[in-house]
PyMOL commands that place a pseudoatom at each C-alpha (Angstrom):
pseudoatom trace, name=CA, resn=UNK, resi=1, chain=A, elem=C, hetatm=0, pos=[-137.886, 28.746, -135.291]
pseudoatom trace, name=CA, resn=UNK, resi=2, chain=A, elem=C, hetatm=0, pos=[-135.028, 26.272, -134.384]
pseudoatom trace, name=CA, resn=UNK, resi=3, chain=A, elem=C, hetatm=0, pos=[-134.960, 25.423, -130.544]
pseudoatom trace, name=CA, resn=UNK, resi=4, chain=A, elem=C, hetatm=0, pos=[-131.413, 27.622, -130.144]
pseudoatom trace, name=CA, resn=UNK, resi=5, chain=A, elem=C, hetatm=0, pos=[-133.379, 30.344, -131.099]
pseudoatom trace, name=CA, resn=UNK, resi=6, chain=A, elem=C, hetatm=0, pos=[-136.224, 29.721, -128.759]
pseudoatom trace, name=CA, resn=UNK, resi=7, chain=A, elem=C, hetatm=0, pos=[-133.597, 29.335, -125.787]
pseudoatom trace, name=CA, resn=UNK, resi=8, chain=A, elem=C, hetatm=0, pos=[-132.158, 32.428, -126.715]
pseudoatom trace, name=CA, resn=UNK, resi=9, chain=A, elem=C, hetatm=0, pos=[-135.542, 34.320, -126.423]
pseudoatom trace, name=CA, resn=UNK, resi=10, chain=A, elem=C, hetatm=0, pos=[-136.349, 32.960, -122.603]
pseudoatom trace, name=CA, resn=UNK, resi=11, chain=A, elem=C, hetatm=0, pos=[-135.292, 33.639, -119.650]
pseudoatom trace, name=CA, resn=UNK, resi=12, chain=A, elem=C, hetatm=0, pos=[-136.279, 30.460, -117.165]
pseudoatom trace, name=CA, resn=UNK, resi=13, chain=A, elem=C, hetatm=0, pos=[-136.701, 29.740, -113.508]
pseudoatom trace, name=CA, resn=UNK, resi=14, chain=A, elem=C, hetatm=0, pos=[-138.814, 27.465, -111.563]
pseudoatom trace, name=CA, resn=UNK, resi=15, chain=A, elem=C, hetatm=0, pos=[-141.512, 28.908, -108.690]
pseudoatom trace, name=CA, resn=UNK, resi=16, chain=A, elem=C, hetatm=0, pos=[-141.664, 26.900, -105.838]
pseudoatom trace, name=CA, resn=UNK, resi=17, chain=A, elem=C, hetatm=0, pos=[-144.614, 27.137, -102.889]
pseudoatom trace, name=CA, resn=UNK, resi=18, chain=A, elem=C, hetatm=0, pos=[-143.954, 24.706, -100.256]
pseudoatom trace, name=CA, resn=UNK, resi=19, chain=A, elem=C, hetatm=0, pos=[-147.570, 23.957, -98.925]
pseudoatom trace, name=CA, resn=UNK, resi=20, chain=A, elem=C, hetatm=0, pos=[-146.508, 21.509, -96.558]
pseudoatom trace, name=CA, resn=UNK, resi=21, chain=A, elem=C, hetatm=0, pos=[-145.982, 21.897, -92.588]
pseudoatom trace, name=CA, resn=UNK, resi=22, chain=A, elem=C, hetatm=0, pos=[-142.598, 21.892, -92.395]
pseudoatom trace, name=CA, resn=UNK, resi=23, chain=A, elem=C, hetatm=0, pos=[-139.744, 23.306, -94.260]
pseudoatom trace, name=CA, resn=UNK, resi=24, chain=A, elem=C, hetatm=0, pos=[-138.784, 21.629, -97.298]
pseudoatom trace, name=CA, resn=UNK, resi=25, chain=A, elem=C, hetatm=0, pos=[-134.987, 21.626, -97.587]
pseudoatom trace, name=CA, resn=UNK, resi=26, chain=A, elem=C, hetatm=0, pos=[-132.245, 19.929, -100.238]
pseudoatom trace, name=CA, resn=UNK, resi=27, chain=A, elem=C, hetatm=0, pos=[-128.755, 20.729, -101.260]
pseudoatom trace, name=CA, resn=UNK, resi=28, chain=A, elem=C, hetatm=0, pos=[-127.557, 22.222, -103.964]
pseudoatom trace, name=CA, resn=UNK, resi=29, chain=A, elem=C, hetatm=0, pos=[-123.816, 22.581, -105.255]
pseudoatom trace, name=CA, resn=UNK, resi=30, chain=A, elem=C, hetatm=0, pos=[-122.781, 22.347, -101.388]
pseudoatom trace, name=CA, resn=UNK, resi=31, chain=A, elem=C, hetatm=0, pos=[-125.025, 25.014, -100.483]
pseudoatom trace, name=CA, resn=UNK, resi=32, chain=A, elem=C, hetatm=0, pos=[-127.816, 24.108, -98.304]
pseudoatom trace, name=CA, resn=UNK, resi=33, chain=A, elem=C, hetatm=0, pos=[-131.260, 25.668, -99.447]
pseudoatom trace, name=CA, resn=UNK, resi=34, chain=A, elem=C, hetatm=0, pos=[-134.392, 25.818, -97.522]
pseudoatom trace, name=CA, resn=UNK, resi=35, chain=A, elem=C, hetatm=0, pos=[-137.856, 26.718, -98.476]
pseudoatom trace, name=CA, resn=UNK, resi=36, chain=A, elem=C, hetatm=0, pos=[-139.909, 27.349, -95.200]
pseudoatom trace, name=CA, resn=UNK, resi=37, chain=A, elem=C, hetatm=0, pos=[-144.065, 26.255, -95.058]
pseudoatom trace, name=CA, resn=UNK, resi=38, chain=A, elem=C, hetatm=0, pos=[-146.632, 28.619, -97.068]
pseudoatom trace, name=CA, resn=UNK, resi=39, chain=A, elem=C, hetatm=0, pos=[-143.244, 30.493, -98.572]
pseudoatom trace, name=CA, resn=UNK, resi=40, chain=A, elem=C, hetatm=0, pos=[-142.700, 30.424, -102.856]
pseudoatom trace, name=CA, resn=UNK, resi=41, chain=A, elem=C, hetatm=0, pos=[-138.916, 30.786, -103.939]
pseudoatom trace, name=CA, resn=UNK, resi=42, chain=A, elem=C, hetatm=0, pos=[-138.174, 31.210, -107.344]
pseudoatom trace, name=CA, resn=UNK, resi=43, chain=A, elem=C, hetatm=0, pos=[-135.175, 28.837, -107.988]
pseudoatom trace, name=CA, resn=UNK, resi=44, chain=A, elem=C, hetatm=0, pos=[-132.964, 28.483, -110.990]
pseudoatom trace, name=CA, resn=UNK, resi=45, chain=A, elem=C, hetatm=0, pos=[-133.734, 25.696, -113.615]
pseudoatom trace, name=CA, resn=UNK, resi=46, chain=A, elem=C, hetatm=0, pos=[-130.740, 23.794, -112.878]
pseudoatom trace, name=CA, resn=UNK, resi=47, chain=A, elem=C, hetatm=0, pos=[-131.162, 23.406, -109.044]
pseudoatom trace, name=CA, resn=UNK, resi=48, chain=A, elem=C, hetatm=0, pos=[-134.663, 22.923, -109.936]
pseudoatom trace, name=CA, resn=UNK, resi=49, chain=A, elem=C, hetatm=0, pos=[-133.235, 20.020, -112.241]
pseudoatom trace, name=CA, resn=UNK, resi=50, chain=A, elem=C, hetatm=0, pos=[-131.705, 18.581, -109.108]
pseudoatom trace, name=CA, resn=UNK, resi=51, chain=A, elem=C, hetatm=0, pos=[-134.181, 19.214, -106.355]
pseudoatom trace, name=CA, resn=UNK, resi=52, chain=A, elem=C, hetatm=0, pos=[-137.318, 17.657, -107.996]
pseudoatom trace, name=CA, resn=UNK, resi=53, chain=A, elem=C, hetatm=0, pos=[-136.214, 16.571, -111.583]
pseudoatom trace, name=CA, resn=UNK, resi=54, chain=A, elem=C, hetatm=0, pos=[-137.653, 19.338, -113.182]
pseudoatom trace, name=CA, resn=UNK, resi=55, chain=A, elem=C, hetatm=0, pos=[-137.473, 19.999, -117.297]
pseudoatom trace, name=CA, resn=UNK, resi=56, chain=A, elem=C, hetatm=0, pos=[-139.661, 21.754, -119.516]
pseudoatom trace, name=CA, resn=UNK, resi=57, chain=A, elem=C, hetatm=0, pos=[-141.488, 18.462, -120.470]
pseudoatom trace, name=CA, resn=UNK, resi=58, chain=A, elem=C, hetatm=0, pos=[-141.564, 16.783, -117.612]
pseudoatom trace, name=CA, resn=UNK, resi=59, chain=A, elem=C, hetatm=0, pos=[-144.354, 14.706, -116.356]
pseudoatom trace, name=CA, resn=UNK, resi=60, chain=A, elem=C, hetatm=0, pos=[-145.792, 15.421, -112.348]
pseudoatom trace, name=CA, resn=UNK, resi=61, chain=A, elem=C, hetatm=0, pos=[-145.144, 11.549, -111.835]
pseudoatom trace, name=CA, resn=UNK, resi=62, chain=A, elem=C, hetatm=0, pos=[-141.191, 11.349, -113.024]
pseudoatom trace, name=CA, resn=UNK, resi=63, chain=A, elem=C, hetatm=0, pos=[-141.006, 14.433, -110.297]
pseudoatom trace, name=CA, resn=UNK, resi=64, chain=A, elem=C, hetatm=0, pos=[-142.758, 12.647, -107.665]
pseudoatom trace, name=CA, resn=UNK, resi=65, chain=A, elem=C, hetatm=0, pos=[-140.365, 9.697, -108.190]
pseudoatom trace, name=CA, resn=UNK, resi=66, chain=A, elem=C, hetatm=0, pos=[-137.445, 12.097, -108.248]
pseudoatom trace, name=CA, resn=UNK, resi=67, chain=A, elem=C, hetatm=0, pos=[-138.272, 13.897, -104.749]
pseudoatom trace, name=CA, resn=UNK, resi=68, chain=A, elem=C, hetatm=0, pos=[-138.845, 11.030, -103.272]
pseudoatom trace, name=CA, resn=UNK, resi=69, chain=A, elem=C, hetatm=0, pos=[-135.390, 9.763, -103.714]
pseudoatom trace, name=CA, resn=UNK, resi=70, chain=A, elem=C, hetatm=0, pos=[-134.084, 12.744, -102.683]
pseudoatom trace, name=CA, resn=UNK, resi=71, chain=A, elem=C, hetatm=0, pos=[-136.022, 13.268, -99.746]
pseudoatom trace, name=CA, resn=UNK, resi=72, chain=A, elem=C, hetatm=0, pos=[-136.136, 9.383, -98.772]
pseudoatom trace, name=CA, resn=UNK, resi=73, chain=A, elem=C, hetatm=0, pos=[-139.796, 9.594, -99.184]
pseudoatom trace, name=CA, resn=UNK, resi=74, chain=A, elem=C, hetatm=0, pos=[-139.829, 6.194, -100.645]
pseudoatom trace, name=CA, resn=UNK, resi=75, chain=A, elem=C, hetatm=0, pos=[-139.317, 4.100, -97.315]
pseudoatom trace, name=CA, resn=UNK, resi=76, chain=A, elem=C, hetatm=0, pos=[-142.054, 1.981, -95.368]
pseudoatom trace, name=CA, resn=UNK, resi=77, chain=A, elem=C, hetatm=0, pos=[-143.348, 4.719, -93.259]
pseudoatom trace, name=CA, resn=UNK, resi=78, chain=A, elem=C, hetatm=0, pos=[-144.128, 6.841, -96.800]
pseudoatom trace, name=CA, resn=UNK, resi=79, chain=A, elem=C, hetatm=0, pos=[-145.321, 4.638, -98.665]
pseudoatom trace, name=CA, resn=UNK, resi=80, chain=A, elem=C, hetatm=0, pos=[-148.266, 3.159, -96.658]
pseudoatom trace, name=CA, resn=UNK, resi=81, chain=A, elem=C, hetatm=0, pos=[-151.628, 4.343, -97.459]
pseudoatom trace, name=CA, resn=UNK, resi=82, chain=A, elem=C, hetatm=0, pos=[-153.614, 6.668, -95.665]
pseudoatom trace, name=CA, resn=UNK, resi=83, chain=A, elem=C, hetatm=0, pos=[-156.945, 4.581, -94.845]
pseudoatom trace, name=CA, resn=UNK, resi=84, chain=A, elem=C, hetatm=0, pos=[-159.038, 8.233, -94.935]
pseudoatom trace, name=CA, resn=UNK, resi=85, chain=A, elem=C, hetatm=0, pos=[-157.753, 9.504, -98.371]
pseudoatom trace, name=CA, resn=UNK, resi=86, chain=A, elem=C, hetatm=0, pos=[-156.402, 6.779, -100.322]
pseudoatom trace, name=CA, resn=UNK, resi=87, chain=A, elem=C, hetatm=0, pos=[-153.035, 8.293, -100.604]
pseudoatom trace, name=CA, resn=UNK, resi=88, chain=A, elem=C, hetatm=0, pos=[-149.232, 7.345, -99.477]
pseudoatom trace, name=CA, resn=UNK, resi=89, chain=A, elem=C, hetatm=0, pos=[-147.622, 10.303, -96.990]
pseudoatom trace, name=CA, resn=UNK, resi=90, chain=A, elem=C, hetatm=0, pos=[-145.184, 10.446, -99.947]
pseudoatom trace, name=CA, resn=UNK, resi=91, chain=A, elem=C, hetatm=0, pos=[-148.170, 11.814, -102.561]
pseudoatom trace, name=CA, resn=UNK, resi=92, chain=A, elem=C, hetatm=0, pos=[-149.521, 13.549, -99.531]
pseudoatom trace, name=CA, resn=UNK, resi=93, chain=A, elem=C, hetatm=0, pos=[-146.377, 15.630, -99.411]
pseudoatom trace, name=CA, resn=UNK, resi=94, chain=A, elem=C, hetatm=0, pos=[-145.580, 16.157, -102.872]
pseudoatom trace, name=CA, resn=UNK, resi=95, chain=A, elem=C, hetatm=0, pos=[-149.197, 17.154, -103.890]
pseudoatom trace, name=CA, resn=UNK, resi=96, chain=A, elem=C, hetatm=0, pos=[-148.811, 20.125, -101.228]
pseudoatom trace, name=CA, resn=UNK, resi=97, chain=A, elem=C, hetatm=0, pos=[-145.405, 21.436, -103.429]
pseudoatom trace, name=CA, resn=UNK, resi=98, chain=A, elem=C, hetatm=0, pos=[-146.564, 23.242, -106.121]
pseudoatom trace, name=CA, resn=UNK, resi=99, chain=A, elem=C, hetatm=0, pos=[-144.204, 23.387, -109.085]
pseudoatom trace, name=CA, resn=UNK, resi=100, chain=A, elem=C, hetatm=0, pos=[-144.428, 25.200, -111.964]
pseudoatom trace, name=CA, resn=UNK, resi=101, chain=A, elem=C, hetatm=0, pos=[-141.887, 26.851, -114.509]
pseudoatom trace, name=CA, resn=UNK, resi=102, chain=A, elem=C, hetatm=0, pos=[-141.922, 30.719, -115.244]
pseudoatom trace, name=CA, resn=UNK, resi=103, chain=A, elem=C, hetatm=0, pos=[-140.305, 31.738, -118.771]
pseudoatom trace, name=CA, resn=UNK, resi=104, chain=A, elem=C, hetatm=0, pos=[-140.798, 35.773, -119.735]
pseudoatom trace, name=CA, resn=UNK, resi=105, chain=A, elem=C, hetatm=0, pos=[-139.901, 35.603, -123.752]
pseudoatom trace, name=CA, resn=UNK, resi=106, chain=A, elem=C, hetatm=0, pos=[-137.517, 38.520, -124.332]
pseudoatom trace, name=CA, resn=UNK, resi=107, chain=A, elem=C, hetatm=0, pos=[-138.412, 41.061, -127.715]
pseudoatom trace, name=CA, resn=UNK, resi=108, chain=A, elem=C, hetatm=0, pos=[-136.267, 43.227, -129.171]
pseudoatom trace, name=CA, resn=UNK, resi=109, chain=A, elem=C, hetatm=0, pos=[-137.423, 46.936, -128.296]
pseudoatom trace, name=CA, resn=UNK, resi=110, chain=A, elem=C, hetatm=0, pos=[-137.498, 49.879, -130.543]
pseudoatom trace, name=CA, resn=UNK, resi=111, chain=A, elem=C, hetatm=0, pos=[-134.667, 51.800, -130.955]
pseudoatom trace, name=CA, resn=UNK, resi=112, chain=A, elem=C, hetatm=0, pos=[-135.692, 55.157, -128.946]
pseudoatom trace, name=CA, resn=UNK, resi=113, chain=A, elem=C, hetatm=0, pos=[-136.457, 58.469, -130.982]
pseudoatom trace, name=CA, resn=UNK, resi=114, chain=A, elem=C, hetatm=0, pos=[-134.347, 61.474, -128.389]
pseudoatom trace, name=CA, resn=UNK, resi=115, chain=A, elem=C, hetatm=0, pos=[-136.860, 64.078, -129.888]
pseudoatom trace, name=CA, resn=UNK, resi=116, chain=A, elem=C, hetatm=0, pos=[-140.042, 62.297, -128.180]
pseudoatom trace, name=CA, resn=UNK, resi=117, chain=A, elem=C, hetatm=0, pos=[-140.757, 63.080, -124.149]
pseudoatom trace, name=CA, resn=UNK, resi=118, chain=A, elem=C, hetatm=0, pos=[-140.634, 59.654, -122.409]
pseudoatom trace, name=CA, resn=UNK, resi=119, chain=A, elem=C, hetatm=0, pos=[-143.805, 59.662, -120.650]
pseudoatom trace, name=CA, resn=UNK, resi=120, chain=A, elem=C, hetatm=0, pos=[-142.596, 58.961, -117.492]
pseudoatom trace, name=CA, resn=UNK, resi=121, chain=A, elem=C, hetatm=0, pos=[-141.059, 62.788, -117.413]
pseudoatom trace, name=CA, resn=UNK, resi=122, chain=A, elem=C, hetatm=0, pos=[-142.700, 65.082, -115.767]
pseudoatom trace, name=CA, resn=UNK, resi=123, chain=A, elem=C, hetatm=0, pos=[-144.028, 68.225, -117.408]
pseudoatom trace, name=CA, resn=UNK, resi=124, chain=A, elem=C, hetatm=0, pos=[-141.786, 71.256, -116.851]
pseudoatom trace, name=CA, resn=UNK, resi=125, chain=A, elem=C, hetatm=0, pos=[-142.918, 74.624, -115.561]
pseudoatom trace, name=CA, resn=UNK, resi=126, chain=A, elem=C, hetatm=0, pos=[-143.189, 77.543, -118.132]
pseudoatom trace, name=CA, resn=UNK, resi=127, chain=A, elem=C, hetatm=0, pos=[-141.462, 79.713, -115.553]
pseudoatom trace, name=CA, resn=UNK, resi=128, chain=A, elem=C, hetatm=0, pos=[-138.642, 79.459, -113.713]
pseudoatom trace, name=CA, resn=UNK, resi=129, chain=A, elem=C, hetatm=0, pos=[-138.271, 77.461, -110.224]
pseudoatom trace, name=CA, resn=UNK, resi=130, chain=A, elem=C, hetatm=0, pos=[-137.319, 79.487, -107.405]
pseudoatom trace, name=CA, resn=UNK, resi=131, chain=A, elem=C, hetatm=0, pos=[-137.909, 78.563, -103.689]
pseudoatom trace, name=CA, resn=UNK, resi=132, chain=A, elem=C, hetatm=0, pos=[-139.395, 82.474, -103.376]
pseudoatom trace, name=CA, resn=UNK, resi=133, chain=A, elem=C, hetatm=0, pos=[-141.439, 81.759, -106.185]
pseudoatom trace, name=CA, resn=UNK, resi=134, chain=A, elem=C, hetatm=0, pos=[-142.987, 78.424, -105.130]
pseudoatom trace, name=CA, resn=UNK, resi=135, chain=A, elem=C, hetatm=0, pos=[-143.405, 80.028, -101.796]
pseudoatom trace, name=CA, resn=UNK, resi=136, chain=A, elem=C, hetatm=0, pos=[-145.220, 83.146, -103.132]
pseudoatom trace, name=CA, resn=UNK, resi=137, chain=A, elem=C, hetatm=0, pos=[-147.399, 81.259, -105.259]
pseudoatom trace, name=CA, resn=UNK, resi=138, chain=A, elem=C, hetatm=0, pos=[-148.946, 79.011, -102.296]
pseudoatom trace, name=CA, resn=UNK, resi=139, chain=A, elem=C, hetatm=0, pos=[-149.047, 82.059, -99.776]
pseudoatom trace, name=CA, resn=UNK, resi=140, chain=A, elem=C, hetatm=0, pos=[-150.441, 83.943, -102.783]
pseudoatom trace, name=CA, resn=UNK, resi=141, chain=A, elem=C, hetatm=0, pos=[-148.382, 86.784, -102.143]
pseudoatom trace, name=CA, resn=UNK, resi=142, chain=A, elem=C, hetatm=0, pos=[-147.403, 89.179, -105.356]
pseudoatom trace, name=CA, resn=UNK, resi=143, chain=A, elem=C, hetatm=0, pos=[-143.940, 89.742, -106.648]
for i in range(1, 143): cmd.bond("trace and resi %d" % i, "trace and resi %d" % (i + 1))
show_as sticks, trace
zoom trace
């Protein structure tokens, strides 16, 4: 299968869960977005693309380089290392994003038969549905 056809079959967007204790925010198109701490937001490949340099194939450290562009996380006070865990504030902050693509491949569906119930119907009554039936039959009263 050609990669056209692949496309074709896939619907794509990009879960984001900002772990970090503040919001993370960017801009997208003119449109300011904001993802606020311990929140995921499912965000559309191409502003995905922009925010953290997401593609399919992408490797974690080409996004980390990416973000911290964006977010200025590559000046003096980010890139010092943390003396307890061995880590810039930079890492620090993009280790709490978590990043991950969602694709849901789309398959043709059977053409439906009209002579089969959908099973989602619900049965229908033999008899007929009055409201002085229904209330006969719970106060078990005869007709």
């Amino acid at each position: 299968m050609n990669p056209a056809e692949l496309e074709q079959q896939r619907v794509h967007y990009v879960r984001v869960t900002n772990g970090l204790d503040f919001p993370f925010t960017d801009r997208h198109d003119g449109v300011p977005v904001t993802i606020a701490p311990g929140k995921t937001e499912n965000l559309p490949v191409d502003m995905a693309a922009h925010f953290f340099g997401f593609h399919p194939d992408v490797e974690p450290e080409t996004m980390f380089r990416h973000i911290c562009k964006r977010q200025g996380w590559n000046t003096p006070n980010f890139v010092k290392q943390n003396a307890d865990t061995q880590k810039t504030l930079a890492r620090e902050y993009f280790d709490k994003l978590k990043i991950e693509p969602v694709a849901y491949k789309l398959v043709p569906a059977d053409k439906p038969d009209p002579r089969k119930p959908v099973p989602a119907d619900p049965e229908l009554p033999d008899e007929p549905q009055t409201f002085k039936a229904r209330r006969d039959r719970q106060t078990g009263a005869q007709a």
